[in-house]
C-alpha positions, 0 to 999 in steps of 0.5 A: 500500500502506498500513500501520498503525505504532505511535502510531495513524498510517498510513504509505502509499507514494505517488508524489510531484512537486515540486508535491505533495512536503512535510516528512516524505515519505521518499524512498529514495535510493540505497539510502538512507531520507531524510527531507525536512526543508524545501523551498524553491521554486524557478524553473519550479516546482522546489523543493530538498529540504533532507534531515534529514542536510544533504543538498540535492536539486533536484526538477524539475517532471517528476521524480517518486519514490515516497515514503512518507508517514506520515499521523497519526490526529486 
């Protein structure tokens, strides 16, 4: 699904990996919207998302989410 927000950009829900997550990808989390602030690789191809508000989740080669992603208009 994909919808347009204010300021020209489109925000579109997406299933993420480690592989494929980046900074700004929001992902709910208990109920929670938390936005990836950074990202660290790690071993075996896990990375660390560092949220917004401080807090650290590992992400595993086989985990997957859905996340929403806001894409911006060049």
């Amino acid at each position: 699904m994909s919808a347009w927000i204010p300021g020209g950009a489109l925000a579109s829900s997406i299933e993420i990996t480690a592989a494929t997550v980046q900074r700004g990808d929001v992902i709910q989390l208990g109920g929670h919207a938390c936005r990836v602030g950074d990202l660290f690789q790690l071993s075996r191809g896990a990375k660390q998302l560092v949220f917004e508000s401080g807090e650290l989740l590992t992400m595993h080669v086989r985990t997957r989410f859905v996340a929403v992603r806001v894409l911006r208009r060049r």
